[in-house]
N, C-alpha and C positions, 0 to 999 in steps of 0.2 A: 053325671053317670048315674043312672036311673038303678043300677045292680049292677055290683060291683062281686068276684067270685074268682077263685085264684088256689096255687099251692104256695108251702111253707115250706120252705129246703133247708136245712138244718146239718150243716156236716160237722160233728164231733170229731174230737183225735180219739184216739183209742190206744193211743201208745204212740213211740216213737215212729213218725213217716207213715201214720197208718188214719184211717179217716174213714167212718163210716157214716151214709149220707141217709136222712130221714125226710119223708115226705110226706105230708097234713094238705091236703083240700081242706079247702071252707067256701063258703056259699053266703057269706058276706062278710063286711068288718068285721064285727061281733066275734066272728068263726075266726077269723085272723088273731085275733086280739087273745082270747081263749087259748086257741093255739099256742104262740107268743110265750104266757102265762104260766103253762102246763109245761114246757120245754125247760124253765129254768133261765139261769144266768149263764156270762162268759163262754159263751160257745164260739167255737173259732171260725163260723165265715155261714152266713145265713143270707136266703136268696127268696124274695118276696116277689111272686107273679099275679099281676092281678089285671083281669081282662072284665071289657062293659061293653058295651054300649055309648057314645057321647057324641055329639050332633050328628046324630042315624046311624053312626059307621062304627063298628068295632073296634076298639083299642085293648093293648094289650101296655102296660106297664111291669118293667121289672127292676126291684131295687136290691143291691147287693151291701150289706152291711157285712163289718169284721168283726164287730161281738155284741151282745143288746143285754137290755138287763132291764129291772123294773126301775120308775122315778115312783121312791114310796116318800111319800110326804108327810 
């Protein structure tokens, strides 16, 4: 995938039954990762869309995770 460019879905609770849903483009990894970074720990349900290019034809990838956090070493 020659360029890879996508949003960050980020749904927070905000109280009981309540969920407010944030959304970050980025325009490559880097911008994801950044993203990611900036957001914080334990969030309840994040949704990674990332569309290219990869042998001529456009793809689109999407991955749904239940909480993300940093690996600090």
């Amino acid at each position: 995938m020659e360029r890879a460019e996508g949003t960050l879905t980020i749904a927070i609770s905000t109280g009981r039954g309540r969920v407010r849903e944030e959304t970050v483009s980025f325009s490559d990894l880097q911008g994801l990762l950044d993203a990611c970074v900036a957001r914080g720990e334990g969030t309840a349900f994040v949704r990674v869309q990332v569309t290219g290019i990869s042998g001529g034809e456009r793809r689109r990838l999407v991955l749904d995770f239940g909480s993300f956090g940093r690996d600090e070493e």
